[in-house]
N, CA, C and O atoms as CSV, one atom per row, in Angstrom:
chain,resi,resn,atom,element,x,y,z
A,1,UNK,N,N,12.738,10.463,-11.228
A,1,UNK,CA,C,11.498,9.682,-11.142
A,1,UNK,C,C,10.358,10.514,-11.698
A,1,UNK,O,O,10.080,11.552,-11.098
A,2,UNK,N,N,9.631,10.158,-12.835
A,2,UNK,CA,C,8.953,10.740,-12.831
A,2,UNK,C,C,7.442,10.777,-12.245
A,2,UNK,O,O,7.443,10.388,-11.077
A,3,UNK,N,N,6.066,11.156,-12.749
A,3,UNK,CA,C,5.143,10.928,-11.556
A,3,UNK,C,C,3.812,10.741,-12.639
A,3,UNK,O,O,3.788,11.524,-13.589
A,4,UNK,N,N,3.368,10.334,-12.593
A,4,UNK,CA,C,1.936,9.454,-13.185
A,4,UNK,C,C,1.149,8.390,-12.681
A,4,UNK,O,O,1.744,8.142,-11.632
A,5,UNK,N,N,0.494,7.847,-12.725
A,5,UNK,CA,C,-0.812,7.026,-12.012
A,5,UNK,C,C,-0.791,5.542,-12.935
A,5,UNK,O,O,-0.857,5.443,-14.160
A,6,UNK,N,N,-0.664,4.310,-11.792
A,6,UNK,CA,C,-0.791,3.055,-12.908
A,6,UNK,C,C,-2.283,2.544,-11.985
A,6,UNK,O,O,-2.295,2.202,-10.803
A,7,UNK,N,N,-3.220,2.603,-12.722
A,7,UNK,CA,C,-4.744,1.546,-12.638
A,7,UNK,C,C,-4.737,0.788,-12.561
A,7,UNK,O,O,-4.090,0.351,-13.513
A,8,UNK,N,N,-5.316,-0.573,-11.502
A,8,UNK,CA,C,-5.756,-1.453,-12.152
A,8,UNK,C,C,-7.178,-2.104,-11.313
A,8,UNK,O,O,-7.792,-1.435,-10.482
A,9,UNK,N,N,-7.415,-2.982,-11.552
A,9,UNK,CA,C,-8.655,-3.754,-11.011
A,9,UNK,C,C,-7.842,-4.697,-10.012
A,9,UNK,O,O,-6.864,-5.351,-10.375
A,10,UNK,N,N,-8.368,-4.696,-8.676
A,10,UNK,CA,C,-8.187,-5.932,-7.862
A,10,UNK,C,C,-9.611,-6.333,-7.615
A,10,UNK,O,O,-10.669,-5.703,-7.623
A,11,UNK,N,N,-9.142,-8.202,-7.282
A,11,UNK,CA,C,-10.818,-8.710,-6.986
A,11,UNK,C,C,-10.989,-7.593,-5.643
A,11,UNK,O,O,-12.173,-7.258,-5.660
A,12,UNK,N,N,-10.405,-7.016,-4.700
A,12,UNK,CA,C,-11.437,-6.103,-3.601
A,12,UNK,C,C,-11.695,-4.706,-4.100
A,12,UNK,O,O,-11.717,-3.713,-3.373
A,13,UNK,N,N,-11.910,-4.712,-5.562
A,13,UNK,CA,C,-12.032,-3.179,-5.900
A,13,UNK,C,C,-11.032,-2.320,-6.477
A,13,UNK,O,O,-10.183,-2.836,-7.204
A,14,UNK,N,N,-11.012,-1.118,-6.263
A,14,UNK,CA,C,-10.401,-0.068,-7.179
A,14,UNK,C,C,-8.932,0.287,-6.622
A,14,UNK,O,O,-9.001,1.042,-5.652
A,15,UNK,N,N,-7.251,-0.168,-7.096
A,15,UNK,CA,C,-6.693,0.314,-6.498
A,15,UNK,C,C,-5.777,1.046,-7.582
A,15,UNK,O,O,-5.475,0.666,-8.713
A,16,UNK,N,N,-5.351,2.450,-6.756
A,16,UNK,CA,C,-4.564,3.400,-7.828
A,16,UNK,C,C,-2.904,3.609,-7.221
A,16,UNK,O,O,-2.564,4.065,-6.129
A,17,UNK,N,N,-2.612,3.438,-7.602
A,17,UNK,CA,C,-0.863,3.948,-7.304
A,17,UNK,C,C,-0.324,5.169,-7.749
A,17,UNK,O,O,-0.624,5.503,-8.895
A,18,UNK,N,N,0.357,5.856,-7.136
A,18,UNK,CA,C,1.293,6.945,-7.626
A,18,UNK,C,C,2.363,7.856,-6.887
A,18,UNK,O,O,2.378,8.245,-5.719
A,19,UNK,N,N,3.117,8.042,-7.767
A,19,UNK,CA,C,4.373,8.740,-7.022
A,19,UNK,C,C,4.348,9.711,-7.160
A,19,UNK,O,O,4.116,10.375,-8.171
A,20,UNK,N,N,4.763,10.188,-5.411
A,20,UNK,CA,C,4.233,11.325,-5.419
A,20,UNK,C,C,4.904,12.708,-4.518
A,20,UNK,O,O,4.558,13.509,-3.650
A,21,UNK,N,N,6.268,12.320,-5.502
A,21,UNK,CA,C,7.255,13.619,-5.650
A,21,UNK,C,C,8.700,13.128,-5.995
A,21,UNK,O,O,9.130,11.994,-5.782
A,22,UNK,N,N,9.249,13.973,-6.456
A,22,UNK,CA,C,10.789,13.867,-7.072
A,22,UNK,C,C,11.962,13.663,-5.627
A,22,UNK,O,O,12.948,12.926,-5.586
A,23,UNK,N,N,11.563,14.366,-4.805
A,23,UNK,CA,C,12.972,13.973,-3.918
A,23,UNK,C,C,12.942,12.836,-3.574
A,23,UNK,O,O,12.006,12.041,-3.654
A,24,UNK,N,N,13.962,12.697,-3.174
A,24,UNK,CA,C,14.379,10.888,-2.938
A,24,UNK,C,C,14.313,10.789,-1.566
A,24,UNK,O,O,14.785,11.873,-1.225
A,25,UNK,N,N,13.948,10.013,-0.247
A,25,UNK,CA,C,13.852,10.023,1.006
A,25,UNK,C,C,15.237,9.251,1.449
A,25,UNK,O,O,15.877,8.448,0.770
A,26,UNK,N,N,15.469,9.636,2.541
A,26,UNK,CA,C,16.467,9.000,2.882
A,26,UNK,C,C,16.275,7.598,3.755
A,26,UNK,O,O,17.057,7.149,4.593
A,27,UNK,N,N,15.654,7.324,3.540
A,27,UNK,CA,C,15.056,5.732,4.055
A,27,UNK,C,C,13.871,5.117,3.879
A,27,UNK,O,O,12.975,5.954,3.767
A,28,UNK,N,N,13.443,3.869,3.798
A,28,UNK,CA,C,12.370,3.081,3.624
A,28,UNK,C,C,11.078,3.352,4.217
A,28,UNK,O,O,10.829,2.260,4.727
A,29,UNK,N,N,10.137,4.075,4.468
A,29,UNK,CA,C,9.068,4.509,5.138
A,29,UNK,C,C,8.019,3.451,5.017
A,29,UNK,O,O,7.978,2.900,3.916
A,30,UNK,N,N,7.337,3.134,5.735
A,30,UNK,CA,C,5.473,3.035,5.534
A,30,UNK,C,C,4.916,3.110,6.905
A,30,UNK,O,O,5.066,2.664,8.042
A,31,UNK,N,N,3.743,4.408,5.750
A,31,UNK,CA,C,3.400,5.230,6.472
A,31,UNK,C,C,1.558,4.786,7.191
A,31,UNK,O,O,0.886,4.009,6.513
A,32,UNK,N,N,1.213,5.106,7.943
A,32,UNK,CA,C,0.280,4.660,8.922
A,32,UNK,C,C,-1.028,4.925,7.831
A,32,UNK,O,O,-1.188,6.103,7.510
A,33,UNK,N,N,-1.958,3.931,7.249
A,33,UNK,CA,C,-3.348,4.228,6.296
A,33,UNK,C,C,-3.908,5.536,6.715
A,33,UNK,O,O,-4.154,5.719,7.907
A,34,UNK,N,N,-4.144,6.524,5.773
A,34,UNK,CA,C,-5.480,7.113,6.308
A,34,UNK,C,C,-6.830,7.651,5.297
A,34,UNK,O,O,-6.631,8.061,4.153
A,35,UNK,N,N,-7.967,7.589,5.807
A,35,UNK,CA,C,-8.364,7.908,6.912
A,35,UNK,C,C,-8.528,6.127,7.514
A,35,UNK,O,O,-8.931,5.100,6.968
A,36,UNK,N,N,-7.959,6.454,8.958
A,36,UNK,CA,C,-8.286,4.839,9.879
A,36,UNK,C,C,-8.610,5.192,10.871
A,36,UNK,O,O,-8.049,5.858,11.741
A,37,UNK,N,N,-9.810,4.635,10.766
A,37,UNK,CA,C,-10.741,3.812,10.427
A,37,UNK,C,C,-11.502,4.498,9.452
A,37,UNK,O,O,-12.173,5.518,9.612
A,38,UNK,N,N,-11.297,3.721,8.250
A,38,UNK,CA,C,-11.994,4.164,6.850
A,38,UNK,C,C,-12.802,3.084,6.681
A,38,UNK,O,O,-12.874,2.016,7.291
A,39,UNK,N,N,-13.724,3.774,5.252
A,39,UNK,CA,C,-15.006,3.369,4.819
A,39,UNK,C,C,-14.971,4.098,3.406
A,39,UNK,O,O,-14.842,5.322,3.393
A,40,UNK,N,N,-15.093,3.327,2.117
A,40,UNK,CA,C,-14.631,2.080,1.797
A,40,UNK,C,C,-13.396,2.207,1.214
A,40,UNK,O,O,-12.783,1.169,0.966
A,41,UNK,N,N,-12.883,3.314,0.931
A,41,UNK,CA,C,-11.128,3.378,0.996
A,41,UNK,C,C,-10.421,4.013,1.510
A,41,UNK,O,O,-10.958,5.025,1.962
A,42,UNK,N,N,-8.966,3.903,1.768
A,42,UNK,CA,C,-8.254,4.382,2.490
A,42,UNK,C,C,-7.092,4.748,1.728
A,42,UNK,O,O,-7.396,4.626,0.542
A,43,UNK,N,N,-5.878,5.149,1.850
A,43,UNK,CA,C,-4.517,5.435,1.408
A,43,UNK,C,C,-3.572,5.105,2.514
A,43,UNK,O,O,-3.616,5.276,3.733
A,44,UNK,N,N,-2.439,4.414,1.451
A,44,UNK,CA,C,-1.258,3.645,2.161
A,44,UNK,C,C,-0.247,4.308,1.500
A,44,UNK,O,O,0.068,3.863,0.396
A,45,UNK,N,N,0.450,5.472,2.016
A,45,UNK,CA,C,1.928,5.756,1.615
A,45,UNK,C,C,2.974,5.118,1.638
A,45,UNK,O,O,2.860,4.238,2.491
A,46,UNK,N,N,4.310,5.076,0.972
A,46,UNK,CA,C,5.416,4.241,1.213
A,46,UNK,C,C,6.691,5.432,0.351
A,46,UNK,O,O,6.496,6.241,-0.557
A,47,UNK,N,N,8.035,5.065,1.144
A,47,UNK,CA,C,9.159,5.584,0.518
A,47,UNK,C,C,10.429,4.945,0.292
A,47,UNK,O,O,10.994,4.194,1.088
A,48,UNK,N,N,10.891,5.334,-0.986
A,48,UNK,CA,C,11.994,4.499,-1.078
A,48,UNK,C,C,12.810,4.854,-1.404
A,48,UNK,O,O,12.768,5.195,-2.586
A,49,UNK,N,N,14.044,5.041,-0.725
A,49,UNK,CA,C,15.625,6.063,-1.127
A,49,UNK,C,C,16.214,5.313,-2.119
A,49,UNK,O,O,17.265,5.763,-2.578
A,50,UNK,N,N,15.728,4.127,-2.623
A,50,UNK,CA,C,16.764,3.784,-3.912
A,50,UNK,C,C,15.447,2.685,-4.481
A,50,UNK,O,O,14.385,2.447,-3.905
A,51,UNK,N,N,15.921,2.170,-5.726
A,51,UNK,CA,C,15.150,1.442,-6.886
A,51,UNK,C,C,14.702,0.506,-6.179
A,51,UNK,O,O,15.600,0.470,-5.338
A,52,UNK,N,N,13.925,-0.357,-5.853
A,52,UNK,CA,C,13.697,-1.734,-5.634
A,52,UNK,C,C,12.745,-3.005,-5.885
A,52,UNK,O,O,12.184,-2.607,-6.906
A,53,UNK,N,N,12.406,-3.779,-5.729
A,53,UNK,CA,C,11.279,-4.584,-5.894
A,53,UNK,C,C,10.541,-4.673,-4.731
A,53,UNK,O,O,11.007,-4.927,-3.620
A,54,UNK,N,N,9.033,-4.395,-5.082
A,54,UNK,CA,C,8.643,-3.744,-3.862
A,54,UNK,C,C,6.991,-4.882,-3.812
A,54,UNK,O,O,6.119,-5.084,-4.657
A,55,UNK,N,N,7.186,-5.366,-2.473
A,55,UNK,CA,C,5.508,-5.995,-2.447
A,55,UNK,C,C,4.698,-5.331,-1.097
A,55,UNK,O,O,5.177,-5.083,0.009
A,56,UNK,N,N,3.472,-5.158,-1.521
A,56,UNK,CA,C,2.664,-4.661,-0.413
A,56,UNK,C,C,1.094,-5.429,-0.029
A,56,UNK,O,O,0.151,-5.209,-0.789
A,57,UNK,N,N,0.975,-5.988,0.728
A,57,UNK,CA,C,0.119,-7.232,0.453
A,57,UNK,C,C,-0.678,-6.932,1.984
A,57,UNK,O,O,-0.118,-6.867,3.078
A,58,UNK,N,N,-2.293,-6.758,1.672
A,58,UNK,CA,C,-3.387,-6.982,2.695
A,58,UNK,C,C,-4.059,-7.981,3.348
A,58,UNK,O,O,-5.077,-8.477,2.864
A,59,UNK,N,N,-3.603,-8.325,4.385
A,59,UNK,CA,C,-4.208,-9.765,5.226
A,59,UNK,C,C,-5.197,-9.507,5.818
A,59,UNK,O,O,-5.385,-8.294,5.905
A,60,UNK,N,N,-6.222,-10.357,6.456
A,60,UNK,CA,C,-7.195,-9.992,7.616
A,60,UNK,C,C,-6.464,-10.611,8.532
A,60,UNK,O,O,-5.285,-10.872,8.294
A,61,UNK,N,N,-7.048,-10.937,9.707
A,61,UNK,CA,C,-6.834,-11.182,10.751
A,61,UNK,C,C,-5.887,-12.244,10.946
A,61,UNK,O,O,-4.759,-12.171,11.435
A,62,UNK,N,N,-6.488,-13.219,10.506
A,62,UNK,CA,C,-6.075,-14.656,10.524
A,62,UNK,C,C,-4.958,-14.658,9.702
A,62,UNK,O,O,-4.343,-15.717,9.827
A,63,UNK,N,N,-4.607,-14.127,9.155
A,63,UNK,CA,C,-2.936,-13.675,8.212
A,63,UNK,C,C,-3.343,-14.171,6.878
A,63,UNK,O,O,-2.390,-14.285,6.108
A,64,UNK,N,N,-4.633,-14.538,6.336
A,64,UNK,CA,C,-4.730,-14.598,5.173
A,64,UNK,C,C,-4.663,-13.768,3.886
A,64,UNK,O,O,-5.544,-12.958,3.598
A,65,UNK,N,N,-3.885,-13.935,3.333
A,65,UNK,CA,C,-3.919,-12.376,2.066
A,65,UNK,C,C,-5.262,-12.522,1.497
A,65,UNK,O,O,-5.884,-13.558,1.261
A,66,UNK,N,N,-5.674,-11.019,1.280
A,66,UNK,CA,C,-6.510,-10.506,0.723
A,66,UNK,C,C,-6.317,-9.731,-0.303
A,66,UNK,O,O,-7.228,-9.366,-1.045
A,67,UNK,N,N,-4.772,-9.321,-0.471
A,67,UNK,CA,C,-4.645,-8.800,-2.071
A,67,UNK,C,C,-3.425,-7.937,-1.872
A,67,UNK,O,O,-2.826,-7.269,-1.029
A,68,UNK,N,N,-3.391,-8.484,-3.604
A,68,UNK,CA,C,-1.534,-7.535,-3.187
A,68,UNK,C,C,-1.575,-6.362,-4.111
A,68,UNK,O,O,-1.662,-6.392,-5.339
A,69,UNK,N,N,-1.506,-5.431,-3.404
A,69,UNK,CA,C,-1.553,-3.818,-4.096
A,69,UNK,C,C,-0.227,-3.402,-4.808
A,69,UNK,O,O,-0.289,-2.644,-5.776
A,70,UNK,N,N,0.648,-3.748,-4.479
A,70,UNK,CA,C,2.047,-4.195,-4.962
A,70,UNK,C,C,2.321,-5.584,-5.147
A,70,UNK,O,O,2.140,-6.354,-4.204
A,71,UNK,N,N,2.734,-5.995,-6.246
A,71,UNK,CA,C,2.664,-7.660,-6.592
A,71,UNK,C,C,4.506,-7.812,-6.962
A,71,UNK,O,O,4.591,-8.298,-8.090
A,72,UNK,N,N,5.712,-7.589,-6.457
A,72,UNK,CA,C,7.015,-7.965,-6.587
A,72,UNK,C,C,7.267,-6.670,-8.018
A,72,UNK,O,O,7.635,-7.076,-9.121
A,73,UNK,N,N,7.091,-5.640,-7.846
A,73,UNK,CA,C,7.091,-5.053,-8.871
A,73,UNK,C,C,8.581,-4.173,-8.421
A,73,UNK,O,O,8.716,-3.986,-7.212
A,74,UNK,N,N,9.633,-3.660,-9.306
A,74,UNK,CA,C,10.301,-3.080,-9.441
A,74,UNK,C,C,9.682,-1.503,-9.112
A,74,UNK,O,O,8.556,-1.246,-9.537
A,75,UNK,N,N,10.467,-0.423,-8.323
A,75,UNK,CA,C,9.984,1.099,-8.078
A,75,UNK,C,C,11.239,1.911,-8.107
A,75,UNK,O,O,12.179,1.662,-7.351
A,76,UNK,N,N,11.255,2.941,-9.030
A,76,UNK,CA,C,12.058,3.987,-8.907
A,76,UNK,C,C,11.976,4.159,-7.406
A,76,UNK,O,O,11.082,3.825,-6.627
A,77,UNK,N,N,13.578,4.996,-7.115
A,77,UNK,CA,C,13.253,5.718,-5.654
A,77,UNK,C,C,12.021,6.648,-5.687
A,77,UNK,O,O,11.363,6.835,-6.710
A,78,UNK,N,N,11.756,7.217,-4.488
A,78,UNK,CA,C,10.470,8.013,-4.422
A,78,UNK,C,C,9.533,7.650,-3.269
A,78,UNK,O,O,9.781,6.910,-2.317
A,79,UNK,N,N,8.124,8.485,-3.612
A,79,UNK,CA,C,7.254,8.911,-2.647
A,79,UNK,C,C,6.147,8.397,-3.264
A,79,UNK,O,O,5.681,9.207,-4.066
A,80,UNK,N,N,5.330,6.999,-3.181
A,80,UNK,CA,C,4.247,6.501,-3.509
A,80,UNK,C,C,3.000,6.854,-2.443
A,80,UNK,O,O,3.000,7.132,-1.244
A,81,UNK,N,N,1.896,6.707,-3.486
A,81,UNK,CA,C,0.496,7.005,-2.605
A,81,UNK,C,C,0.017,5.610,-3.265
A,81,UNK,O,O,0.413,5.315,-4.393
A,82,UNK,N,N,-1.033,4.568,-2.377
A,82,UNK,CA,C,-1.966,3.831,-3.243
A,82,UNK,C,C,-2.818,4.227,-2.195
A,82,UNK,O,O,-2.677,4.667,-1.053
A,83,UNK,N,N,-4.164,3.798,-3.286
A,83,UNK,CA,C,-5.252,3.926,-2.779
A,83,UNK,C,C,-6.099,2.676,-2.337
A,83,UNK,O,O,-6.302,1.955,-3.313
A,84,UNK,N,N,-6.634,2.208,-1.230
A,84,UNK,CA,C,-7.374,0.582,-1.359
A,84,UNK,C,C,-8.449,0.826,-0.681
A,84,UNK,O,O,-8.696,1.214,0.461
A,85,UNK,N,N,-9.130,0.483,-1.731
A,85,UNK,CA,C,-10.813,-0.187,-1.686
A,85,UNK,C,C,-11.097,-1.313,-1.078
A,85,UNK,O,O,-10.734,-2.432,-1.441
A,86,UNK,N,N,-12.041,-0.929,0.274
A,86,UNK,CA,C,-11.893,-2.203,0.992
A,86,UNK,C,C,-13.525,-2.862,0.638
A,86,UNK,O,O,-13.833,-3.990,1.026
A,87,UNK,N,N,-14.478,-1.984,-0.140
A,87,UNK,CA,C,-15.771,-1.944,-0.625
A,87,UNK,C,C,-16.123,-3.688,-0.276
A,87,UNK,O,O,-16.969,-4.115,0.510
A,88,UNK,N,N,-15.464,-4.236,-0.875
A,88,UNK,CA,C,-16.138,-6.022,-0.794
A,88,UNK,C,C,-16.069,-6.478,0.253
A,88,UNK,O,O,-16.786,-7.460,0.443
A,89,UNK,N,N,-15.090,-5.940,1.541
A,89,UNK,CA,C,-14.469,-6.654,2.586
A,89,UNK,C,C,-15.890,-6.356,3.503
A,89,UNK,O,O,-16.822,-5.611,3.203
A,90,UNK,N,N,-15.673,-7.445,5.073
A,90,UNK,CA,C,-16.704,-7.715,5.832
A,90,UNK,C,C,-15.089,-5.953,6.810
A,90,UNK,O,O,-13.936,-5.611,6.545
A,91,UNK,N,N,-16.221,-5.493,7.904
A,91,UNK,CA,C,-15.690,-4.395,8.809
A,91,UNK,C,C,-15.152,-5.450,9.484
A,91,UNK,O,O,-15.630,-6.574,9.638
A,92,UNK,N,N,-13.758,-4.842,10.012
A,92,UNK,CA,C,-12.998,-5.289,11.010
A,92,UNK,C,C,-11.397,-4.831,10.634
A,92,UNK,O,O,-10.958,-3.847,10.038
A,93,UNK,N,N,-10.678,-6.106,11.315
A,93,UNK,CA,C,-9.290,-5.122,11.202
A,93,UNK,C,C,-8.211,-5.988,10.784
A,93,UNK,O,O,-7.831,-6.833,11.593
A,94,UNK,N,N,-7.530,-5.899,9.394
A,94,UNK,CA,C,-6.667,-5.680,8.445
A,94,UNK,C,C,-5.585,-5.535,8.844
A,94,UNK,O,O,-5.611,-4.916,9.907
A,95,UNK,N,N,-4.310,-5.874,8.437
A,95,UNK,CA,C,-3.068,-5.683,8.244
A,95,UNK,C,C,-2.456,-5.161,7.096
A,95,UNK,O,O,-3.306,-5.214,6.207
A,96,UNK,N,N,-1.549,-4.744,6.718
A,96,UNK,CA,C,-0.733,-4.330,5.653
A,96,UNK,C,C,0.736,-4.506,5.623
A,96,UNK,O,O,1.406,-3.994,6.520
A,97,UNK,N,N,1.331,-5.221,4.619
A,97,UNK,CA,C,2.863,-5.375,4.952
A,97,UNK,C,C,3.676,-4.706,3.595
A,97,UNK,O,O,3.261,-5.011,2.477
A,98,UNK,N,N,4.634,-3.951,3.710
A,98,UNK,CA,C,5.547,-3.483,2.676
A,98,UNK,C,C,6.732,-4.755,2.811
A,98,UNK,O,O,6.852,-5.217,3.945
A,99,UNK,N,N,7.621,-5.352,1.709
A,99,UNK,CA,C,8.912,-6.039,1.861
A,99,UNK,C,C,9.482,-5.226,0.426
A,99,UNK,O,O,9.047,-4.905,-0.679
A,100,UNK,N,N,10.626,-5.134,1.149
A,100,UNK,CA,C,11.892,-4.349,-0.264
A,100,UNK,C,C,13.338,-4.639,0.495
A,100,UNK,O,O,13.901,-4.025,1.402
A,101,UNK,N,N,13.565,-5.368,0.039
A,101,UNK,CA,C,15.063,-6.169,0.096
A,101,UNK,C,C,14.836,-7.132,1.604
A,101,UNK,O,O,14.197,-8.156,1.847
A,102,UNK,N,N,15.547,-6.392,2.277
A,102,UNK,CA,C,15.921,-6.405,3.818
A,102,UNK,C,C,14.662,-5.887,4.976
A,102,UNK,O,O,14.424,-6.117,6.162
A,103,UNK,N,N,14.034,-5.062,3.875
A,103,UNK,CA,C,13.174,-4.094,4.665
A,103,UNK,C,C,11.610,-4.500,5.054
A,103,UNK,O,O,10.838,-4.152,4.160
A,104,UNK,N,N,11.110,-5.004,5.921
A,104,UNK,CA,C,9.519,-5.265,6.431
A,104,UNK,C,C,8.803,-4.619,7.534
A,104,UNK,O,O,9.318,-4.449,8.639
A,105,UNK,N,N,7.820,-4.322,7.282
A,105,UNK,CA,C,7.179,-3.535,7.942
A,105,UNK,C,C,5.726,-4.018,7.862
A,105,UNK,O,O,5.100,-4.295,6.839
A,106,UNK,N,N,5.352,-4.063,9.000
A,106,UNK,CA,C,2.954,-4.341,8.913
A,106,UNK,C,C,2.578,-3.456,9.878
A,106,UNK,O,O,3.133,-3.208,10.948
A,107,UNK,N,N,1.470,-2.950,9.349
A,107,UNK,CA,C,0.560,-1.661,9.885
A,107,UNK,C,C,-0.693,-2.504,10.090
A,107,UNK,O,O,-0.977,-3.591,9.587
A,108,UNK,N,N,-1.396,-1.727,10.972
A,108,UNK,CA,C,-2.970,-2.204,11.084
A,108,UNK,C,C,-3.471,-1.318,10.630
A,108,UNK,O,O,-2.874,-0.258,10.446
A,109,UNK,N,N,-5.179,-1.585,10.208
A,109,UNK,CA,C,-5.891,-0.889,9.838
A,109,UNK,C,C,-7.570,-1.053,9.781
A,109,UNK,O,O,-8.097,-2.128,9.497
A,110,UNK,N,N,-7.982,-0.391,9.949
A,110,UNK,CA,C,-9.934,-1.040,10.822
A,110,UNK,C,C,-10.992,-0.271,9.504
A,110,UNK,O,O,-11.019,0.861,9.022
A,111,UNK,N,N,-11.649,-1.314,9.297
A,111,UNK,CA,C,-12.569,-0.949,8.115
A,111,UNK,C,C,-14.097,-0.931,8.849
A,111,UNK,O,O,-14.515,-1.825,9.585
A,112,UNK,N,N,-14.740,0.151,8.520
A,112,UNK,CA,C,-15.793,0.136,9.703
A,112,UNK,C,C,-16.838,0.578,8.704
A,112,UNK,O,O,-16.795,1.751,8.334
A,113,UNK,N,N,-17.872,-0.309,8.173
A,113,UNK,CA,C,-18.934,-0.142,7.535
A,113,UNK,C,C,-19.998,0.017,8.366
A,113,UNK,O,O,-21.124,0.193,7.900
């Protein structure tokens, strides 16, 4: 796997992706945002012991998505970092969900302007 940075623009701002190391983990991770309670971005780690199609998608409260930082995208195994800009969002508290195959997971997370 190698390791480089993909950019792009979401409507809530600036989000960056990257992998971020060569060993391979031995299971599906996601890892708790930090800093939480952040202001106006935070970082969401994730790991993946083999290739997959990977979505990672931010709800508020009410379970409405607010944006998908991962959009069904294919990932080498590995050790991802993204970064999310919550800059446009009203303070309060957020969800986050990883899905890769079989695998789901949602974290909370509190945006405190």
């Amino acid at each position: 796997a190698g390791s480089g940075a993909l950019l792009y623009t979401s409507m809530n701002g600036f989000v960056g992706i990257t992998n971020t190391g060569n060993e391979t983990p031995k299971n599906i991770v996601l890892s708790q945002n930090y800093p939480n309670p952040f202001n106006p971005s935070t970082k969401i780690d994730f790991s993946l012991p083999k290739a997959s199609s990977v979505n990672l998608i931010v709800y508020d409260m009410l379970g409405r998505e607010i944006t998908k930082l991962v959009n069904n995208e294919y990932k080498s195994a590995g050790n991802y970092s993204i970064e999310f800009n919550g800059q446009n969002l009203n303070s309060g508290i957020y969800f986050y969900r990883l899905n890769s195959g079989n695998f789901m997971e949602t974290k909370r997370m509190i945006l405190i302007k």
